[in-house]
N, C-alpha and C positions, 0 to 999 in steps of 0.2 A: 342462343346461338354461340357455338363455342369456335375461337379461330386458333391456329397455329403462329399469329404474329407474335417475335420477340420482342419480348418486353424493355430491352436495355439494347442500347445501341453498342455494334463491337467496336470496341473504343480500338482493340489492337490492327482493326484494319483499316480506319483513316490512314491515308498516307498524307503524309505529311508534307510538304511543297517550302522547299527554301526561299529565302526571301530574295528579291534581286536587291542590289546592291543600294537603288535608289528608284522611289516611282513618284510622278509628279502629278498632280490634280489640279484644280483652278476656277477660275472663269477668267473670260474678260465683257467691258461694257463699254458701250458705248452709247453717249448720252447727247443729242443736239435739240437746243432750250431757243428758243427763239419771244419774242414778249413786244408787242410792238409800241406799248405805252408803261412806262415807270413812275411812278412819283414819290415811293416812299424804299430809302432814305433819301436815293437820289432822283431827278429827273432825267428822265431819257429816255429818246425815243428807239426802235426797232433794235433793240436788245438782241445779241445773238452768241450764245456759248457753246462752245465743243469742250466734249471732257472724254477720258482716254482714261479707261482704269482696270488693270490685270490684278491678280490675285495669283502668286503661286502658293499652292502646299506641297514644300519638298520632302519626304519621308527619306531617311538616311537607315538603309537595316533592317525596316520597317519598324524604326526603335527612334530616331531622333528625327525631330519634324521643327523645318525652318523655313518661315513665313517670310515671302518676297511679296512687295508690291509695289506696281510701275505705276503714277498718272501723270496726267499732262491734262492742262485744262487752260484754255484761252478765250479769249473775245474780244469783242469790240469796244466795251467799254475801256471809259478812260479811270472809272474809280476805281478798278479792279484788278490787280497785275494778274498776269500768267502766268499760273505755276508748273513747273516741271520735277517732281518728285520721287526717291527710290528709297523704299525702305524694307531691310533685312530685320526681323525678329527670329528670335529662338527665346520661346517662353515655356518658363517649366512648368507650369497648368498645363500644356497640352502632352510635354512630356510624363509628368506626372500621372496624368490619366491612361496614356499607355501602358504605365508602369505597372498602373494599377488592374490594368486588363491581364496584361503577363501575369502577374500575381493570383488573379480570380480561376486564370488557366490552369495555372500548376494547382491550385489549390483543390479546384470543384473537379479535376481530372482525381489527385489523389484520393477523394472522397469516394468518389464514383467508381472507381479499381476497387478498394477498401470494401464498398456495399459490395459491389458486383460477386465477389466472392460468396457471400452469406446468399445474396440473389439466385445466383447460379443454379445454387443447388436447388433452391427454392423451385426455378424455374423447369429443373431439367423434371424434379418432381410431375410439377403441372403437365409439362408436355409427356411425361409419359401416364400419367394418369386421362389425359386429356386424347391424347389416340387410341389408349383404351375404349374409352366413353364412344371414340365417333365411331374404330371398328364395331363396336357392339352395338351401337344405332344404328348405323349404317345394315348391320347384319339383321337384326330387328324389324327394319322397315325395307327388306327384300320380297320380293313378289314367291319367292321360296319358301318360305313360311308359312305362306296363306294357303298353298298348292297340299304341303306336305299336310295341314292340318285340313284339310277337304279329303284328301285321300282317307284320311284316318276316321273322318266322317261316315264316309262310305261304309266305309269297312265295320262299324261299328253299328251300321244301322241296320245290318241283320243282325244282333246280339240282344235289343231288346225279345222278340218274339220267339228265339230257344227257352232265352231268362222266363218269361210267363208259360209257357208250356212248364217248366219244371218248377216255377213257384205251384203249379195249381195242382199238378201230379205231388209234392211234396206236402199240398194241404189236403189231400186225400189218405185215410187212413188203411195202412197196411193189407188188413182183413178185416172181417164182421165185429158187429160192437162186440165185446165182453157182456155175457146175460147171465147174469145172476140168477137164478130160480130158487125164490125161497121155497126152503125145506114147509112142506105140510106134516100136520100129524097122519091124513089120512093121504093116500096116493088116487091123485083125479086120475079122471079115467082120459084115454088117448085124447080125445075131442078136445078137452079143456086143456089138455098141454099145448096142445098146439094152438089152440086159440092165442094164449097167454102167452108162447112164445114172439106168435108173429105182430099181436099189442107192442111188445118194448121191442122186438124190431123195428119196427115201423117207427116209434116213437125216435129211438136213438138215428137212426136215418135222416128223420126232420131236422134233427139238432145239426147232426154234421153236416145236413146239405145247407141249411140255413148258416153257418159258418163258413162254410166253401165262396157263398158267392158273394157276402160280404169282405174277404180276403180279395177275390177277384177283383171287386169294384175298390178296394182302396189301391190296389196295383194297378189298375188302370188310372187312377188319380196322379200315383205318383210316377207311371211310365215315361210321362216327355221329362221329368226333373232328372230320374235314372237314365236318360238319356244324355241330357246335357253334361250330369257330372260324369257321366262315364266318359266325355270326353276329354272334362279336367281329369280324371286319373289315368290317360293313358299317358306315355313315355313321353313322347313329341311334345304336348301340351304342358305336362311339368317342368318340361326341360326349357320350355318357352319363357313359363313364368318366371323360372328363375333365374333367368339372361333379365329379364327386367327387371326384378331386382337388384342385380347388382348393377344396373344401369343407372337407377334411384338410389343404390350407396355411393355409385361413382360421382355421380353430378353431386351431391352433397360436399363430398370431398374436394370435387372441385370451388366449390363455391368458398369453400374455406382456406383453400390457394389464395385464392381469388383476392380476399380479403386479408392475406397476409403480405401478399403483393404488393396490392395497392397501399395498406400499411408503410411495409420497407420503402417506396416508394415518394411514401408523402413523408416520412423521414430523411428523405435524401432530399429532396424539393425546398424541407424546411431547415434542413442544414445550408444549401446553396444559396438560400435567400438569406441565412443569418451570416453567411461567411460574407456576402457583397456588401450588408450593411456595416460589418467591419473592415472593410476594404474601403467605404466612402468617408468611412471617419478618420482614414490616416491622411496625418497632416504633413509630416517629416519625415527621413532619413530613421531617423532613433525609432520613432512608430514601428515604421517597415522591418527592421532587423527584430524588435520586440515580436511582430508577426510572425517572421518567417522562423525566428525559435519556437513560438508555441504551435504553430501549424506543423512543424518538420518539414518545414519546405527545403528546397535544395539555391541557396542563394547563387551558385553558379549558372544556374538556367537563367538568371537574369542580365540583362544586356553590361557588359566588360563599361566600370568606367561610370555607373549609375548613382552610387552616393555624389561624386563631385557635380555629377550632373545636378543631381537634387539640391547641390546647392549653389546654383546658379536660377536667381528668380527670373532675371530677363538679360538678354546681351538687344542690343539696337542699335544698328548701323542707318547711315544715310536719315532719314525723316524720323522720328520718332520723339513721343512724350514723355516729360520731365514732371512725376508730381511726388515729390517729396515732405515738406510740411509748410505749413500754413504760413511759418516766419522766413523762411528761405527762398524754394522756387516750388510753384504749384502750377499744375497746366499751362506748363510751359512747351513750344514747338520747336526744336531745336533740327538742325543741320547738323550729323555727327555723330559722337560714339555716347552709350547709356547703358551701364552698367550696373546690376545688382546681385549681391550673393551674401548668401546667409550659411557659411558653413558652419555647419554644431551648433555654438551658442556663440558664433562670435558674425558679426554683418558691416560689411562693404560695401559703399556703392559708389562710384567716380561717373562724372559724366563733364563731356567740351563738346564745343560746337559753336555756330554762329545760329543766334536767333532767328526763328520766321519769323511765327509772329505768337499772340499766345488766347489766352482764352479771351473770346468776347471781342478778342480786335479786331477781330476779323480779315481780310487781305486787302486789306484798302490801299490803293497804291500811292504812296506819297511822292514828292514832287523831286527830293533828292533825302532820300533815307539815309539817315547813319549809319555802319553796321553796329547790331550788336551783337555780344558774346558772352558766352556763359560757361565755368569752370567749377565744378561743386566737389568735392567729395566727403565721406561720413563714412564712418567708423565706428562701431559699438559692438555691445556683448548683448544678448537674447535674442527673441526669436519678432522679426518684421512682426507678424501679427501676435505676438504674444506678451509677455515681458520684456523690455526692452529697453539699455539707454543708450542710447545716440550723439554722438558731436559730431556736425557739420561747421566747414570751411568754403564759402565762396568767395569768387573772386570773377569779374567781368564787367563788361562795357553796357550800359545802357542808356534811353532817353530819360532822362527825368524830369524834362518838362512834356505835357501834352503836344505829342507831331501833330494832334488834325486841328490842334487849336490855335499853334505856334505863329506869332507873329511875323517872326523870319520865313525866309522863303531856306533854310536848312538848319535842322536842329542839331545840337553835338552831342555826343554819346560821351558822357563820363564814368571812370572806373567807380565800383562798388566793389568792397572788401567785405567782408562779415561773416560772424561765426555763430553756432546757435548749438544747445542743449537740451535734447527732447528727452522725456521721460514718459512712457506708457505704461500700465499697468490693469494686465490683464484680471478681472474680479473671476469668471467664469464665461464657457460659451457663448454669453449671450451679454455682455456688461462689460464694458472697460471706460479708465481713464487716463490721459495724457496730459501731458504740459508741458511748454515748451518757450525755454529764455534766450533772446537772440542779442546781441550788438551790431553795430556796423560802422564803417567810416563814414564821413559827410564831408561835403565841402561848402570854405565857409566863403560870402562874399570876395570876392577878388582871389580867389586860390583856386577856380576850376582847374580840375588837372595837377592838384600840386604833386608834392615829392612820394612816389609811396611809401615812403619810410613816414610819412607823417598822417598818410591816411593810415596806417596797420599801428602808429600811434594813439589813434582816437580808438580803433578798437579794443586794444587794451588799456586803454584808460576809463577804468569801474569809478572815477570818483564823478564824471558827468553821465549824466542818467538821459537826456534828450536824443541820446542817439541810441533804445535801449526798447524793447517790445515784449510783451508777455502774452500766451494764450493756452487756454484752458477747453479744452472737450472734453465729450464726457458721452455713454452710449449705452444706453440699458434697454433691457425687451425681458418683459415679464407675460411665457407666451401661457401659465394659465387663466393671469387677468385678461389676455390680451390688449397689453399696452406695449406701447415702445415711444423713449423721452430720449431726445438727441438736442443735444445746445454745445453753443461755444461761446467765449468769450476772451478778445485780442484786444489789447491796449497796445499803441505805439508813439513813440514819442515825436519831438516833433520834425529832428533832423536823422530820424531813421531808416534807412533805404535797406530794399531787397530786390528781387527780380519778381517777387509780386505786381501788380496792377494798382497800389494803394498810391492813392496819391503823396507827394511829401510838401516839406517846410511847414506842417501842423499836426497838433497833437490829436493823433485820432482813436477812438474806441466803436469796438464794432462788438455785438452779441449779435445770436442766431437761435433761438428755441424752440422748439418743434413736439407737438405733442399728440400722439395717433391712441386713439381709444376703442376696440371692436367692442359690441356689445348683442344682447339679444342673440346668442350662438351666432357670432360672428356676421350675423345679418345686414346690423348698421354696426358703419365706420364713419368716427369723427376724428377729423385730421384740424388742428389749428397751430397756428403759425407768428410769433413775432421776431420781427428783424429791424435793426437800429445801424443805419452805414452802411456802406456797402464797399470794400477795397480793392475789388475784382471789375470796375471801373475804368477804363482807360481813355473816359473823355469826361471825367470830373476834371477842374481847372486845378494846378497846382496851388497848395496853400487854402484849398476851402474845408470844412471840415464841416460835414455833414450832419445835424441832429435830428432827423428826418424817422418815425417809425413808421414801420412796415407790417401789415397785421393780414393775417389770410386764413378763412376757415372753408372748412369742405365737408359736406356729411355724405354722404355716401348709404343709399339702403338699397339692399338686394334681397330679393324674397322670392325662393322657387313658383315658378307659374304668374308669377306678378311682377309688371313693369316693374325697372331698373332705372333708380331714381337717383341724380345728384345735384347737389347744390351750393357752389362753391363764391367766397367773396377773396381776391384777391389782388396785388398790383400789378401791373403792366406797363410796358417802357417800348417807346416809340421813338426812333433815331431821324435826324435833320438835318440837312446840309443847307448852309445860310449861301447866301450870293455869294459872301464873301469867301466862300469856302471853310467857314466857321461849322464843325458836327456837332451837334448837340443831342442830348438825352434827355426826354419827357418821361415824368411818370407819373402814374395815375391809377385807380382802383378801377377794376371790371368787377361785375355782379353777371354769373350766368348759372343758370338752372336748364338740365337735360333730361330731361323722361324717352326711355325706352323699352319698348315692348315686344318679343318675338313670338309667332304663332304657328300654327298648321290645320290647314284646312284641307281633309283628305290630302291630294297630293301636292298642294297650293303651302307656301312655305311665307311665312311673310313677316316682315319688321318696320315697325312703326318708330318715330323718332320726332321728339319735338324738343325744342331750343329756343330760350331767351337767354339777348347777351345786352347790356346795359354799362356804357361809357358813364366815367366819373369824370371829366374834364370838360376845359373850358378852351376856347379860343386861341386865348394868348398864350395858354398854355403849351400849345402844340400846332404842330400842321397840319396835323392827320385832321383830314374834309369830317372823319364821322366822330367830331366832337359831341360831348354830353348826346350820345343818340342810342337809342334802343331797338333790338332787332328781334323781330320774333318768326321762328321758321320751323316749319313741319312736313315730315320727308314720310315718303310711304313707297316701300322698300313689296313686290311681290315675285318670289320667284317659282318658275313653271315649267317643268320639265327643261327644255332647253332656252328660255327663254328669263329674262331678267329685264322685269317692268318698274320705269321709280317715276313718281310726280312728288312735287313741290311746291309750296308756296311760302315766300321770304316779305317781311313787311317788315321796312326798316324807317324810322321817324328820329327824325331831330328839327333843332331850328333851321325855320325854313325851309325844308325840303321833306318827303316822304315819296316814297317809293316802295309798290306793289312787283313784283316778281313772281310769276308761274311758269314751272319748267317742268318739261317730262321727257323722257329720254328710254329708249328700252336697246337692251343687249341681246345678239341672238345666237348661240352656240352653231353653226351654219355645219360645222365637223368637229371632230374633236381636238384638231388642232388651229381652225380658224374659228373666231366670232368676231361680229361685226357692233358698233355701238353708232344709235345716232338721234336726237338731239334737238328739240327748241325750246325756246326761251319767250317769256313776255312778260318786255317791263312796262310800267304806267308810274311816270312822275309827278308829281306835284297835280294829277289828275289833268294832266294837259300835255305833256310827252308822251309818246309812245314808240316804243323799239323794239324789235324781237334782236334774239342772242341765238346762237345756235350752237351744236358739240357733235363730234361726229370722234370714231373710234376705232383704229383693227388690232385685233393680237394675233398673232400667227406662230406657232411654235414648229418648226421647219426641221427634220432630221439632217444630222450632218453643218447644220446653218445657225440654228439655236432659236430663242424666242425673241420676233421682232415686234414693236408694240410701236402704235403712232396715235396719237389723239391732236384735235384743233379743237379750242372753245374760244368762243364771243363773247365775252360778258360787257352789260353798259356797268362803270362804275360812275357814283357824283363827281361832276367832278370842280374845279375852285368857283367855276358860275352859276352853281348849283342845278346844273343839268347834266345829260347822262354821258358819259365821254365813254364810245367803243372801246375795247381793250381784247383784241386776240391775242392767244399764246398758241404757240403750234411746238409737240414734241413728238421725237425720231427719238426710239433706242433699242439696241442691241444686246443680247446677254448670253454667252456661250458657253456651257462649263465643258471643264476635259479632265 
């Protein structure tokens, strides 16, 4: 079947639609958490949170794009302030990726002009070879042809029986045989001539009649063939045959379009595809112009004002993250302005503000909080992720004793000065390593707060070394063994401060080595793990210094068709709050191994799922009810057309107590924008309790309203009397995008 569609889109008749000035996108959510029993970290009962969270994505040009985000989030509790937050981002990742799109447009457009030309003709070829072929089938397989070639039937089927009449009048001979009479010596008399005459008459007679009607009889033999072909050689019928022929050299020649087409075509496809993978490899400004010479691109088609852009990694107003290096300030939350830019080869970054809070502190509300504040800026020559040396200058207020552990009823926030010198160096794509030497001020007994002329004294005085930190990384991935080895290692002295989370007044050393192995074509993955200290801590006691290792391994096997197996040994940390208001941090080794299986059974879809998890602790150690205890649970997951079936059963054992759990729950698709979920439970404790739990569920995805989703569950958990304490949680949330 041959069609008329063009092959190439007319690129000259997109119109093109200017961009408005500014369009905006988003969501927002709305989240209401409700828990009506707590015990870990803290105690408390009928828990109740609301949180309030917008998302703007503001597109400027449809070329610069800057991320707004509003929350608010409150509750009842007493451990937990209320936050209220505004944060502006412009990140050039998402700029960059633009950039990168404008790029791929000019580019895969010029390509595509470029072919289309050579195409064209190609094409216009096809299409006129190609209306040839269908008028002439079309004409071929007209009910006219069959009509004219019946006429010509007719007409020819009185032409055999003239043709036999004058074959058989033509195998007849003229006149009498030819008779010889041989001469005698003597001359017979009348009687005997004539006898003799009408002998070889008669004889030659025979002959030719016996010829004649074997002629007849082969012309009657070949009469219907003389008929048939007298068809093929009259006018109409050769004239026929030979429209199909050239109908049989046209389609050949089509076929050979055809394949030059699609040829030119898969040359275009695999030009587009190698132009995007050089498009995803540029990293910078220098990259981009290196492109846009060898492509001939037209660098004014790209948006006024784009190098200096490219060299702005992030601007952050209002809320926003501080992670700089490991000796300075790392995930840190700051109130205020964060600055970074790499123009060329030279990089800047400044950032102030007033501390939240930072990683791991979490927002625990204190009783009268210090402020603090943070002041950083760096300056160097290379590229953030590539080659690079750096010097940072900070300067701000922070706690330096533990708030949640403080014996006073308010802690004071002392200045911290200090400077630091990072060096990176890039091996290859895939391998680098850093280093990075810091100093600081300190304050000594009785000088809290002294003169800053004397804290910016201690940091330029190189000949005492306690106020003085060193740390080393390092990052390789070798993806034909399929390995990848990641470690650090920080020494800090022992009156060394930063806006890190490490504890001070002791000399502390922390490593971190990390070692991933794929093996068996990537099948199994072994991941193992040692860690010694920990500085990212903000409820270790000032002055303890940690010698504590940390060891963690994981295997990981995946085999197409065959359950999806892992088996991991590693630590685990459980936080406490003492009567006295004292928080503490437990830690201890979990053992958990998870097997998974997915299947199809005609139209039956199913996933199987089993779990052992195994506590390593003891009592004293912690307060978490499910010390030293073992859990073993297996989930069987069926889904069916509109329908989503799952049973359970959880058996969990430690001292003293054991507890049986069987739950099954199913979800039913009711439309395509409502399903309903719902839900029981049955515990058996110590073989002498007994509870049902129950779960109920709606989702509702609403036009013009958005996706509303509400679930209530019942669970018994142990609880300090070693029996089952109720614990319902009910959640309300909203999610709208625009």
């Amino acid at each position: 079947m041959f069609t008329g569609q063009p092959l190439l889109p007319n690129i000259t008749s997109v119109a093109i639609k200017k961009p408005s000035f500014i369009s905006i996108h988003g969501n927002v959510q709305y989240d209401f958490l409700y828990r009506s029993f707590s015990d870990t970290p803290y105690y408390q009962k009928d828990f109740r949170q609301h949180t309030v969270k917008t998302n703007f994505a503001f597109l400027f040009s449809n070329t610069f794009p800057v991320q707004v985000t509003v929350l608010h989030r409150n509750s009842n509790s007493l451990y937990f302030r209320d936050i209220t937050d505004v944060s502006v981002q412009f990140s050039q990742r998402d700029y960059f990726t633009r950039l990168k799109e404008n790029l791929y447009q000019q580019a895969s457009q010029l390509i595509t002009v470029n072919s289309s030309v050579m195409l064209k003709q190609v094409e216009e070829q096809y299409r006129s070879k190609l209306l040839q072929a269908e008028q002439l089938e079309s004409w071929l397989a007209s009910p006219a042809r069959l009509q004219e070639l019946v006429a010509e039937k007719e007409r020819l089927a009185r032409y055999p029986q003239i043709a036999v009449q004058d074959s058989i009048l033509s195998m007849l001979p003229s006149g009498l045989p030819d008779v010889t009479v041989p001469g005698k010596p003597q001359l017979p008399d009348e009687k005997t001539i004539l006898k003799a005459i009408a002998d070889k008459l008669n004889d030659r007679l025979k002959v030719a009649g016996d010829s004649i009607l074997k002629k007849v009889d082969q012309w009657e033999q070949a009469k219907l063939k003389a008929i048939s072909d007298s068809l093929l050689k009259t006018k109409t019928a050769a004239f026929i045959e030979k429209k199909k022929q050239e109908l049989a050299k046209l389609k050949k020649e089509l076929a050979q379009f055809d394949k030059k087409l699609k040829s030119a075509k898969k040359s275009i496809a695999d030009s587009l595809a190698l132009l995007k993978k050089e498009i995803v490899m540029l990293r910078d400004p220098a990259a981009i112009k290196d492109f846009i010479r060898k492509k001939k691109l037209n660098s004014k088609e790209l948006p006024k004002g784009w190098q200096s852009l490219l060299s702005i990694r992030s601007v952050g107003l209002g809320r926003t993250w501080v992670d700089h290096s490991e000796l300075t300030a790392k995930n840190i939350s700051i109130t205020g302005i964060n600055v970074e830019l790499n123009p060329g080869n030279f990089y800047f970054a400044a950032t102030t503000g007033r501390i939240n809070y930072r990683f791991r502190d979490f927002v625990t509300a204190q009783s009268d909080p210090s402020p603090q504040s943070l002041s950083l800026f760096r300056a160097g020559v290379g590229k953030k992720d590539g080659n690079n040396f750096i010097l940072s200058w900070y300067d701000g207020k922070r706690n330096l004793l533990n708030p949640f552990n403080s014996t006073t009823a308010q802690t004071h926030a002392e200045r911290v000065i200090g400077m630091s010198a990072e060096v990176r160096f890039r091996i290859n794509e895939n391998q680098y390593i850093s280093a990075e030497f810091a100093k600081s001020s300190f304050h000594n007994t009785g000088t809290v707060n002294g003169s800053n002329e004397s804290l910016i004294d201690k940091v330029k005085n190189f000949k005492d070394h306690s106020n003085e930190a060193y740390s080393i990384k390092v990052n390789n991935y070798w993806p034909k063994a399929g390995t990848k080895f990641s470690g650090y290692y920080t020494k800090m002295g022992e009156h060394f401060q930063s806006f890190n989370l490490q504890p001070v007044n002791s000399i502390q050393e922390s490593f971190h080595l990390k070692l991933q192995q794929q093996l068996w074509k990537k099948k199994l993955t072994i991941d193992a793990a040692i860690r010694k200290n920990d500085f990212n801590n903000p409820f270790i006691s000032q002055g303890i210094s940690s010698s504590t290792l940390f060891k963690s391994f994981q295997l990981s096997l995946r085999i197409p068709k065959y359950p999806y197996l892992t088996v991991g040994f590693a630590p685990s940390t459980q936080l406490t709050v003492s009567g006295n208001q004292r928080l503490t941090e437990n830690m201890y080794n979990t053992l958990n191994a998870v097997l998974s299986y997915s299947s199809n059974f005609k139209n039956v879809s199913m996933i199987t799922n089993a779990m052992y998890l195994k506590f390593y602790n003891n009592s004293p150690d912690t307060g978490f009810i499910y010390y030293n205890a073992s859990s073993f649970s297996l989930m069987q997951f069926f889904y069916i057309n509109k329908w989503q079936l799952q049973s359970g059963l959880t058996i969990t054992e430690q001292q003293e107590m054991k507890v049986y759990t069987l739950e099954g729950a199913a979800t039913w698709q009711l439309r395509h924008w409502l399903s309903l979920t719902a839900g029981l439970k049955y515990n058996r404790a110590n073989g002498k309790q007994t509870q049902f739990g129950s779960t109920a569920g709606l989702n509702m995805a609403l036009n013009k309203i958005g996706t509303i989703q509400a679930s209530y569950d019942k669970s018994l958990l142990p609880g300090i009397a070693r029996d089952l304490v109720p614990v319902q949680t009910g959640r309300v949330s909203l999610y709208r995008s625009f």
